[in-house]
N, C-alpha and C positions, 0 to 999 in steps of 0.2 A: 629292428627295435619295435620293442609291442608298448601300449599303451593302456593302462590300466584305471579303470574311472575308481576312482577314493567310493566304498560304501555307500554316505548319503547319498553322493549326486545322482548314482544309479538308481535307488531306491526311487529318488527324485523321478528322474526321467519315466519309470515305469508309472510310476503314479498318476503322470500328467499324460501319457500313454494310454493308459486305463480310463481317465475321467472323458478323454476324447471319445472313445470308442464309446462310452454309454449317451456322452451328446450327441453324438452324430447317429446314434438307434432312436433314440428318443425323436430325434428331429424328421424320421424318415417318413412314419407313418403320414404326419403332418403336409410334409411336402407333396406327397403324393397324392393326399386327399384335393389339397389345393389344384392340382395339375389336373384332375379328376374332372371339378364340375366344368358342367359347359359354360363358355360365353355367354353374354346377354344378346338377345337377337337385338339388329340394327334398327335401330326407328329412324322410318323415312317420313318426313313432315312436308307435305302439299299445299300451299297456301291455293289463293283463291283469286276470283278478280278484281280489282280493283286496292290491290295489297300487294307485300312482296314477305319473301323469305323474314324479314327483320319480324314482321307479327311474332314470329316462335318464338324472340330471344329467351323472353323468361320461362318458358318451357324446355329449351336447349340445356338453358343453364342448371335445370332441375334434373333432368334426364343424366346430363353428363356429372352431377354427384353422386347420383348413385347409381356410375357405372354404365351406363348405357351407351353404345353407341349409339350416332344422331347426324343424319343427315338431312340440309333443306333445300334440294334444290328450287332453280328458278325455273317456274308454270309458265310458258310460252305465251299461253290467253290467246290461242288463234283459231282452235278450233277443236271438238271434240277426238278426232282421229289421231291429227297432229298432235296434241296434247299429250294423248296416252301414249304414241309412240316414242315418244321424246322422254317419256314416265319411264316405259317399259327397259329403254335402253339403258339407262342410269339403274334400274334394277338389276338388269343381267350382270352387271359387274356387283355386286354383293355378295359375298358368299353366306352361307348358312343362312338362320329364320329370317324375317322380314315382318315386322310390325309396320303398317303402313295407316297413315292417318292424312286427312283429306278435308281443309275448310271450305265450306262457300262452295264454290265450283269444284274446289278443288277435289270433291265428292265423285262428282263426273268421273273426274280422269281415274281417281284411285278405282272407281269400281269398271272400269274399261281395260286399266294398265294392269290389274292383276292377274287378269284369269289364264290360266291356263300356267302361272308361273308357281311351283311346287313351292317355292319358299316362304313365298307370301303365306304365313299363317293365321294375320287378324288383321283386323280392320277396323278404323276408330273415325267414325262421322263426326266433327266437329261443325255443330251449326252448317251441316252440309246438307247439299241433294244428294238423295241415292238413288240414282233412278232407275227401273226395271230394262229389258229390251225395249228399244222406240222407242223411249221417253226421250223429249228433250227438255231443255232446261224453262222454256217457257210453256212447256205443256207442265211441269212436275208447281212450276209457280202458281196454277190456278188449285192447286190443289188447298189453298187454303189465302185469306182475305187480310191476316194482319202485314202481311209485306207490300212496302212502297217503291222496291222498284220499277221504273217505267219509263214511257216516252215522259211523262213529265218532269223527272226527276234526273233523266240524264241528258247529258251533251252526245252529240253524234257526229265524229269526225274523220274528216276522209283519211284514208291510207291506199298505200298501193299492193292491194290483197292481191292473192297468187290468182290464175284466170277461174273463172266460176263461181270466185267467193265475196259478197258484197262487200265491196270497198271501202267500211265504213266501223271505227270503232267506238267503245261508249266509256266516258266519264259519267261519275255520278255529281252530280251539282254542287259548286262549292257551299253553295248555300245551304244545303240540305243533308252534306254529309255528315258532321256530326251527328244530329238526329237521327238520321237512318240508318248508321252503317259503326256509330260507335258514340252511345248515347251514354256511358258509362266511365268514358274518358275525359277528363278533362277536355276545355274546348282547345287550348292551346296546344295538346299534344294531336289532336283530330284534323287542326288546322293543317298542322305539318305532311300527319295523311293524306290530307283530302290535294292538298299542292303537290305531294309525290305520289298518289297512285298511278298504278300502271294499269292501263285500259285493258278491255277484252274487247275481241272481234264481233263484231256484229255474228259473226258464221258460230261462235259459241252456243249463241240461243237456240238456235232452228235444224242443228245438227242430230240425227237420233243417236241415243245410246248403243253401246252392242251386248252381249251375255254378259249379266252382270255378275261379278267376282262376289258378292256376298252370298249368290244361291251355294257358294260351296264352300267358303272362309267364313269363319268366325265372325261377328262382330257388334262392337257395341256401338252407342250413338249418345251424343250430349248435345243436351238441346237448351239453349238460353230462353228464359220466356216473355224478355224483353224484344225477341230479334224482327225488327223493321226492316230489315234487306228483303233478306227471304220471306222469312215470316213464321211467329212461333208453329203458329197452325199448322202450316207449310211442313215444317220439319217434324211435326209428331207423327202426321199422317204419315209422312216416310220413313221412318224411323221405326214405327209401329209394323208396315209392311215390309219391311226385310225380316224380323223377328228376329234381335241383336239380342246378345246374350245378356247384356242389364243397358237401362235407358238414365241417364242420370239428367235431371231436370237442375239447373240451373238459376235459381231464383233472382229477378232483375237485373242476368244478365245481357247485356248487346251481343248484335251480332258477332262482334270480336271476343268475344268470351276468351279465346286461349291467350287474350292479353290485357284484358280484367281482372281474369279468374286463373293464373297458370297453376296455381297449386290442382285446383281441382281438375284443372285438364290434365297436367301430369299424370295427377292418382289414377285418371281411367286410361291413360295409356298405359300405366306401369302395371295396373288389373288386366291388361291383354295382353302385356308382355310375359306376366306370372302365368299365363295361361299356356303358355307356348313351350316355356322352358321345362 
């Protein structure tokens, strides 16, 4: 027995047949353009000493709306070699670009843990050191007078450092922190800081740097011109000698600028990011 479709409904079925086939043309070119562009490179975000991962949040939250991947991991703060290697290793597992950005200390390591790694395509100094071969963190400090850290200003307490590294790590003064280290925060949010920072090792300071990743990666540098850690002076002169593709000066911001200020630290990571893609 055969079955015969009545007129309309055929007519029907063809019609609906036919409108697919121009949807599904229409829609290809589209698809495929999408599938086309690349990923956004990963931004790896380095805090610093006497801070943790949490400084990003509101930079995290900025980066991942408009697409970015964002990782923060946590800075050991034991020692300049230790440091980067422990950087280096959490990179190796990254695939494709790498936007890498470095506060405070965190400067150190990033310009230590990149070099020689292909993916690493830029570099974002946040109120950071950048320091050349040999430099350590207390030699790259004299390089300018408005920053107050010091034996006066910090606590120095023992640990059990591996053999050959002085025993000994530093808090900054509760008294003192806000002032110094985040003078644009309310005191009540600085307070909670200054009770939860995570120390660095004494071995941070006096440790030299190795080939630094910026003689061959891109990068820019943002500099608060409030910052009493370091010290604004401190980070122009550095900032100024790596020769970063733009220097954005930060007006009365502290040293924590990327949690004062996260929109504009955003905009200069996502200006390195644009650079890469």
């Amino acid at each position: 027995m055969s079955i015969t479709f009545p007129a309309r409904p055929r007519a029907t079925l063809t019609l609906l047949l036919a409108t697919l086939a121009v949807l599904l043309a229409g829609s290809a070119p589209a698809a495929s353009t999408a599938l086309a562009k690349a990923p956004k490179p990963t931004v790896v975000l380095v805090h610093g000493a006497f801070a943790d991962a949490s400084g990003w949040s509101g930079v995290i939250e900025r980066l991942e709306r408009q697409g970015h991947p964002v990782l923060a991991p946590a800075n050991p703060l034991r020692g300049v070699s230790a440091d980067a290697a422990y950087l280096r290793a959490v990179l190796a597992g990254i695939d494709g670009p790498i936007v890498l950005v470095g506060h405070s200390y965190g400067g150190v390591v990033i310009t230590n843990a990149a070099t020689g790694n292909p993916n690493v395509e830029a570099l974002v100094y946040v109120a950071a050191f950048a320091p050349d071969l040999g430099d350590t963190v207390e030699s790259l400090g004299m390089l300018g007078t408005d920053g107050r850290l010091g034996p006066a200003t910090l606590d120095l307490r023992p640990y059990p450092a591996p053999p050959g590294f002085p025993p000994l790590e530093g808090y900054i003064k509760l008294g003192v922190f806000h002032d110094i280290f985040a003078a644009d925060l309310s005191r009540r949010q600085a307070r909670v800081m200054a009770l939860s920072q995570r120390p660095a090792a004494l071995a941070t300071l006096g440790e030299p740097s190795g080939e630094p990743a910026w003689k061959t990666i891109r990068s820019w540098s943002l500099v608060p011109t409030r910052d009493r850690a370091i010290g604004t002076d401190a980070l122009l002169a550095m900032a100024k000698r790596i020769h970063p593709r733009k220097i954005v000066k930060v007006k009365g911001a502290s040293h924590v600028v990327m949690m004062s200020r996260p929109k504009v630290t955003t905009d200069l990571i996502v200006r390195a990011a644009r650079s890469v893609r």
